[in-house]
N, C-alpha and C positions, 0 to 999 in steps of 0.2 A: 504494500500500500504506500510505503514511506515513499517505496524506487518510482509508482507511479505518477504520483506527485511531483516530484524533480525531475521527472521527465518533460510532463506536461508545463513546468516551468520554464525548461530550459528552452521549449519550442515557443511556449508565449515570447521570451527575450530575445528569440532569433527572428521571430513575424515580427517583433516592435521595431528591431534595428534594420530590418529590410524596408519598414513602413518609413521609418525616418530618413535614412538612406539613400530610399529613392524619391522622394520628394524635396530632401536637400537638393539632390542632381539635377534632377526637373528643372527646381527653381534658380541653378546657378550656371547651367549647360546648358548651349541649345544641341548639341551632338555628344553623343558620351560613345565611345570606341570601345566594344563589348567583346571578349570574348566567346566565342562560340561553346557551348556547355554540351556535356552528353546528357542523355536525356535521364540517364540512371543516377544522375547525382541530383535530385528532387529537390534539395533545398536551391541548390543555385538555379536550378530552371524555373521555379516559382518565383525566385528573385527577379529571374532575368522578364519572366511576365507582367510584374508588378512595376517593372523599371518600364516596360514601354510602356505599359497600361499609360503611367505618369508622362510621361514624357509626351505622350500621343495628346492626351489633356491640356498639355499647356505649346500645341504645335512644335514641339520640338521632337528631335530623332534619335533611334537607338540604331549604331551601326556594327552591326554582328560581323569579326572576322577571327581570321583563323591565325594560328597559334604555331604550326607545325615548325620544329629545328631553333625555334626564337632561344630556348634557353642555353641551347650548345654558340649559340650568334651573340660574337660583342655588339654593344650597343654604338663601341665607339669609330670601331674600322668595321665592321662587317664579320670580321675572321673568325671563322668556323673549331671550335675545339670539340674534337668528339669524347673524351677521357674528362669527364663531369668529376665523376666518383659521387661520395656523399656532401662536400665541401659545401657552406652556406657562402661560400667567396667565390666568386668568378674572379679569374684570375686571368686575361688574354697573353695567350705567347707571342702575340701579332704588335699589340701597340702597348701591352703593360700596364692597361690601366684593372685597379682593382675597385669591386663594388660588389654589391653583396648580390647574393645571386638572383632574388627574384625583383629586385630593382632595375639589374640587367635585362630579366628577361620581360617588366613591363615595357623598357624605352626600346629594347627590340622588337616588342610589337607594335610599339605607336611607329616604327620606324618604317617598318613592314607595312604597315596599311595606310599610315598617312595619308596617303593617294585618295581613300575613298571617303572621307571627309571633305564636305564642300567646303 
């Protein structure tokens, strides 16, 4: 009874923060650069619902792109490392810059898709 309780807790605190979330975005973005979700990962795909629902409401857009090779891609040259390991550092053997690794791999993707942003 206890474990069902903190369950249904922890799902209210994840629908608030989505609720808040996406209407921050809404109201400070007219284009928000989304990555594309699998459909098995239910919380972010209700997110990702919820973010156009909002965004559609206040004429603004959600641009779904893809993700593939972005985390092995410097953000700063392009240059491709395939030997990740577990490391939270990206490390480029190309131009040496160091950043943590899924900071690299967001400015890899805005890099990536920029283009389809008007």
């Amino acid at each position: 009874k206890q474990l069902r309780k903190r369950h249904r807790h922890v799902i209210r605190m994840v629908n608030d923060m989505h609720q808040k979330l996406s209407r921050w975005l809404a109201a400070n973005y007219n284009q928000v650069l989304l990555s594309s979700f699998q459909i098995a990962e239910m919380s972010h795909f209700k997110f990702k619902t919820l973010l156009k629902y909002k965004m559609d409401c206040v004429g603004e857009r959600v641009v779904e792109c893809e993700e593939e090779y972005t985390s092995k891609t410097c953000s700063s040259c392009g240059g491709s490392k395939n030997d990740l390991g577990g490391s939270s550092t990206y490390k480029c053997s190309f131009c040496h810059v160091v950043r943590d690794r899924d900071v690299n791999t967001a400015k890899s993707i805005f890099h990536k898709n920029v283009q389809m942003l008007v």
